[in-house]
Steps between C-alpha positions, in 0.01 A plus 500: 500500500576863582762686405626486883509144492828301312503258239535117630788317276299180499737183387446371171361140506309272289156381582356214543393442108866566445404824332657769553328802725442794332788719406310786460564570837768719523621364866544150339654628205771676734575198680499258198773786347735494781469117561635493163786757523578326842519123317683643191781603727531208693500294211772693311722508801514168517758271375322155517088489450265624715231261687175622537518444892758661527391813295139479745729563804661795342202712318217619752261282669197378295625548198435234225826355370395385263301727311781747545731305319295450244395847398898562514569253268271611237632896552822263412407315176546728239837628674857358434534364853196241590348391808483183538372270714772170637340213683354731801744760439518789267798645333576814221636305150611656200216481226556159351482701133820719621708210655706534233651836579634338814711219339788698464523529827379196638712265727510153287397234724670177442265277262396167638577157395246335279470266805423779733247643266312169503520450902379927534188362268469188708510689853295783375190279345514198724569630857554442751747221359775324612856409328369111479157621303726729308731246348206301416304743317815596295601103482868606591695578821495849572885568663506698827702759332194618272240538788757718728515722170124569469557573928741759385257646285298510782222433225456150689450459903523190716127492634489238720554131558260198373322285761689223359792239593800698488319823467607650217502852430250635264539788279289797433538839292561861685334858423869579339362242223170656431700854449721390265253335272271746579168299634266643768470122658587136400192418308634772275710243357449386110235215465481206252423761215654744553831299497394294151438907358822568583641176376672379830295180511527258224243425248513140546442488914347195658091569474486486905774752543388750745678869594440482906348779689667680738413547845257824555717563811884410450612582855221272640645161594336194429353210717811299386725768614686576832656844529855574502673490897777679591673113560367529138656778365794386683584187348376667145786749563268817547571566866794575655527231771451608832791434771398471840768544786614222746 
């Protein structure tokens, strides 16, 4: 290259061994930089979490997502405010070491039920799930009243209905749930050990009790699953029904 002849900013990708190309070039370095500066400042402006698609239509064209985010998050880890990554989202989170210094200030959430805690553990392991599979897992009726609280805490969504008689709704958990217990996906959820090391399973459990595994995609419905209609949402009370003049 002569000195008459500009430098190409080439985008900064991954190749195909999922290694990254070489930073020494300065061109690549330059774009990774600015890909960062240009996420960082989406990120922070926003309110909610940002998806990945919708950061790819906002930073410049061939640039991997990805990889951006995660070379931001680790110029993050050591910092007071993390990156960190939400379902398919990624949001800025005070260090969990400092989370302390915000308690002062903290809005206090009203604390569930014992009832609602067990139907949030229920929905989150076993869904999709429906009201009918709920109440017999816990071996109790589970009131109306406690399900339209975990709505509320928008922690729990209506996903769809059950290709069943009566078609019931089932229940699933939302991204809002995986930021406020701070997992990157569902599977992130405690397993069988991890719950009897932090004593929340008892010592004397049946010998073929078994902690369920998640689904790998949450939002995916299942082959027993229709999705929610508008005449759904409707008659569920999530639509404003529509009036249609004479």
């Amino acid at each position: 290259m002569t000195d008459s002849q500009p430098a190409t900013v080439v985008p900064f990708t991954v190749a195909d061994n999922d290694e990254p190309r070489d930073r020494s070039n300065p061109a690549e370095r330059l774009f990774l930089s600015e890909a960062m500066r240009m996420a960082e400042a989406i990120v922070f402006a926003s309110a909610e979490p940002v998806t990945e698609k919708a950061l790819a239509q906002r930073l410049p064209e061939g640039t991997d997502v990805r990889q951006v985010m995660k070379e931001l998050q680790q110029v993050y880890e050591k910092r007071g405010v993390n990156l960190v990554k939400v379902g398919d989202a990624w949001a800025f989170r005070t260090a969990g070491d400092l989370a302390f210094l915000m308690n002062r200030d903290a809005v206090q959430q009203r604390k569930l039920s014992r009832a609602a805690l067990e139907v949030l553990a229920i929905i989150a392991y076993h869904q999709p799930v429906t009201r009918a599979e709920i109440e017999e897992i816990r071996g109790v009726e589970t009131s109306k009243g406690t399900l339209d609280t975990l709505l509320e805490t928008e922690w729990v969504r209506m996903r769809g209905r059950r290709k069943t008689p009566g078609r019931p709704v089932t229940y699933g958990t939302t991204d809002a749930f995986l930021d406020h217990f701070q997992l990157e996906e569902i599977r992130d959820l405690p397993g069988m050990e991890e719950l009897k090391g932090a004593g929340l399973l008892s010592a004397r459990m049946p010998a073929n009790f078994s902690v369920p595994l998640p689904p790998a995609d949450p939002d995916q419905l299942t082959d027993d699953e229709d999705p929610l209609t508008d005449i759904d949402l409707e008659e569920l009370g999530l639509l404003t029904p529509r009036i249609e003049n004479d």
